[in-house]
Backbone as CSV, one residue per row, in Angstrom:
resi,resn,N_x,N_y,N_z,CA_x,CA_y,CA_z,C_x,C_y,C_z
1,UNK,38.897,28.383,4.546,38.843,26.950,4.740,37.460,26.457,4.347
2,UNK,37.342,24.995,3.964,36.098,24.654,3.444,35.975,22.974,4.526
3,UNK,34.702,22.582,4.608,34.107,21.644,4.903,34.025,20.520,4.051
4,UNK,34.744,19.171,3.695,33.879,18.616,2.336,33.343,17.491,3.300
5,UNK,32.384,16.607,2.861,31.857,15.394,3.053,32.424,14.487,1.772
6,UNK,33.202,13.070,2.147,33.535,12.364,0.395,33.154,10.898,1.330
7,UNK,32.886,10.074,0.196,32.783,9.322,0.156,33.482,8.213,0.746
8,UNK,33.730,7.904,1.693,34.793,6.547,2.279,34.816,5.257,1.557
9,UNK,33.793,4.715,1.838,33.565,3.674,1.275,31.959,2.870,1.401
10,UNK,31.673,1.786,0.375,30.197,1.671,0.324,29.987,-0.077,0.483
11,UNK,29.486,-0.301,1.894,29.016,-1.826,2.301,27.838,-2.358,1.751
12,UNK,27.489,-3.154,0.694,26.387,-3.460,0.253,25.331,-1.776,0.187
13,UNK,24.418,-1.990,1.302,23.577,0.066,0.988,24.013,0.578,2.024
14,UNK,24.677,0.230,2.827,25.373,0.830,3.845,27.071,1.990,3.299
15,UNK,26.781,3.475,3.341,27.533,4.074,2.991,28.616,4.866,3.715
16,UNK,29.793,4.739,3.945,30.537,5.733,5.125,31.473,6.586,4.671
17,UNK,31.243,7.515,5.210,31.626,9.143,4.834,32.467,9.342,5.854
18,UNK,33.734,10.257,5.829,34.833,11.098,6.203,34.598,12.713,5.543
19,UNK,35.144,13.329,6.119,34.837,14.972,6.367,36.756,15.119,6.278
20,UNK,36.703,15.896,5.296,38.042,16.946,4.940,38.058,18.036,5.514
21,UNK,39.172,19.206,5.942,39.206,20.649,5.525,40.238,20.847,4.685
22,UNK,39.793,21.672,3.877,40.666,22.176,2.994,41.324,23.747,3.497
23,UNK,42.315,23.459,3.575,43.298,24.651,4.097,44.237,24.924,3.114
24,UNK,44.203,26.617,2.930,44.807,27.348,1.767,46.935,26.299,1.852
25,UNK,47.135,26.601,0.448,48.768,25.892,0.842,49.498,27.766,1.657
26,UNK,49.096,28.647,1.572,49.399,29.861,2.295,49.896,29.474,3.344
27,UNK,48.524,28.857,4.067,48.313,28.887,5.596,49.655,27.676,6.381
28,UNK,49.090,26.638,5.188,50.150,25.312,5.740,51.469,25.747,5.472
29,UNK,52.025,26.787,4.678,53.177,26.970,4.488,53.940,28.044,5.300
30,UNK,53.239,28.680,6.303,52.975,29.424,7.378,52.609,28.873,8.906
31,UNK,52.401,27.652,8.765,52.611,26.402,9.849,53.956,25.503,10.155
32,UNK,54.218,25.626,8.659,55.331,24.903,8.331,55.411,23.190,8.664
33,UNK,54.024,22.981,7.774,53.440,21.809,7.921,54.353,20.839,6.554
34,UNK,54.019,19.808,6.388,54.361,19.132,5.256,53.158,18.168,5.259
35,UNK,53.517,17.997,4.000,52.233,16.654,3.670,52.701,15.198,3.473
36,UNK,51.404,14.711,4.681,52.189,13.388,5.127,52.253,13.176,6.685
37,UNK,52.355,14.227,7.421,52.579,14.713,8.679,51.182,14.369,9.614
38,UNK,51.480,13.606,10.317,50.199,13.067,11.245,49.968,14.518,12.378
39,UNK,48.489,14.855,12.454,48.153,15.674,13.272,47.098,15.415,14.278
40,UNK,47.322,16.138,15.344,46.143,15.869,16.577,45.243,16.869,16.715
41,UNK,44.153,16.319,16.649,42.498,17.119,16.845,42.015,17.007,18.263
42,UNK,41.655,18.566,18.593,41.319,18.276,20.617,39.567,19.268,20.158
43,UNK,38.702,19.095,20.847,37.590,20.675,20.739,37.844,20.873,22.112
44,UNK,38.169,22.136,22.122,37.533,22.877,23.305,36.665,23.962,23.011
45,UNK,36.099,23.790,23.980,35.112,25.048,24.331,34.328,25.520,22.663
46,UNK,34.169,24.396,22.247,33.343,24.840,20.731,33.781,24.938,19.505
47,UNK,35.534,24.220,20.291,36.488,25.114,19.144,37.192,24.076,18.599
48,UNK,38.123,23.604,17.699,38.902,22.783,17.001,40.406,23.092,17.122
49,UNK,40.567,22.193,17.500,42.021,22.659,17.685,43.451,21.341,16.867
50,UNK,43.695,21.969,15.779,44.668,21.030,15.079,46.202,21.293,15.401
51,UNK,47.013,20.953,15.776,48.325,20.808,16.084,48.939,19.390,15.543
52,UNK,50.086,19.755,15.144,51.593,18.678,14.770,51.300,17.883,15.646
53,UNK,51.894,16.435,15.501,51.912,15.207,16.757,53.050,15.172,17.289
């Protein structure tokens, strides 16, 4: 999995950024995810936790 930083969008010099992960299609196809599919983000204990909604 990778980290990206992209570009959101740019207010006069004011710039706002969103953060991706990129997850192998392996993994999502082994989740049995689809694309399109709204998901929920919790941290615990240091940790990330993505699950289906």
């Amino acid at each position: 999995m990778k980290l990206q930083k992209q570009l959101s969008r740019k207010v006069g010099d004011k710039e706002y950024a969103k953060y991706v992960i990129v997850v192998k299609p392996s993994t999502i196809e082994k989740l049995g995810w689809k694309e399109g599919e709204e998901l929920e983000a919790e941290v615990k204990k240091g940790k990330l936790i993505i699950e289906r909604d």
